[in-house]
C-alpha positions in Angstrom: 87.3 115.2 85.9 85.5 118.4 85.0 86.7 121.8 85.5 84.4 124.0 87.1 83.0 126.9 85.4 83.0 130.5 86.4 80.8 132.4 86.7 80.2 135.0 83.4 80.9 139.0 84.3 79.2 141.2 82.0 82.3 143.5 81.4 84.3 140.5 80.4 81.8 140.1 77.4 81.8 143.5 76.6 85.7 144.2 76.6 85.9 141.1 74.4 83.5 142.2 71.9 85.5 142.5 69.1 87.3 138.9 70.1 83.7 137.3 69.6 82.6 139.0 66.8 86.1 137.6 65.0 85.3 134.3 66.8 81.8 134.5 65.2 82.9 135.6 61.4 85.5 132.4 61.7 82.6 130.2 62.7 80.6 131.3 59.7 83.2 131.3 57.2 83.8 127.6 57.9 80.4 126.8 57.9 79.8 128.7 54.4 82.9 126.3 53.2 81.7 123.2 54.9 78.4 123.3 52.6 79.7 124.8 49.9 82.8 123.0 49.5 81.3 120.0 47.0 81.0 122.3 44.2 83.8 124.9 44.9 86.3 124.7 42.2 90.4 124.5 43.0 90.6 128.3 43.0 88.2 128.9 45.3 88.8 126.4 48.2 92.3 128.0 47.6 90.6 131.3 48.5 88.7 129.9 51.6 91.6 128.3 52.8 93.4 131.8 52.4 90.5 133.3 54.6 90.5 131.0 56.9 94.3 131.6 57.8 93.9 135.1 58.2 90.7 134.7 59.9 92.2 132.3 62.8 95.0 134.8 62.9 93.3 137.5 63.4 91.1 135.7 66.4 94.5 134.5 67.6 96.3 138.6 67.5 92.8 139.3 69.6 93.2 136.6 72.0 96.4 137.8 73.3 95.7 141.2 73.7 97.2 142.8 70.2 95.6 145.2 67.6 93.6 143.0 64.9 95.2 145.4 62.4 98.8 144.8 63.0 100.7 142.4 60.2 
């Protein structure tokens, strides 16, 4: 069973700017790590792994309506 889709508004994209452009930074990050992550040593996947969390927290904070800057 598929859901159906609605249709895209225009002012839902632009309120949720900032959503997809954190959306967008965690997609590259992981793919920057996917192909890099062969010759990264220890400290660095650490690192990226670090990122990573804070990245999909951030896109999480966003996603329910809170200020990305808030810890």
């Amino acid at each position: 069973m598929t859901t159906p889709r609605r249709p895209s508004s225009g002012g839902e994209r632009r309120e949720h700017r900032v959503l997809r452009e954190a959306l967008d930074e965690l997609v590259q990050h992981v793919r920057v790590v996917r192909r890099t992550l062969p010759s990264m040593a220890p400290h660095e996947i650490a690192h990226a792994q670090e990122r990573l969390e804070w990245l999909a927290d951030e896109v999480w904070r966003l996603a329910l309506g809170e200020d990305a800057e808030q810890t």
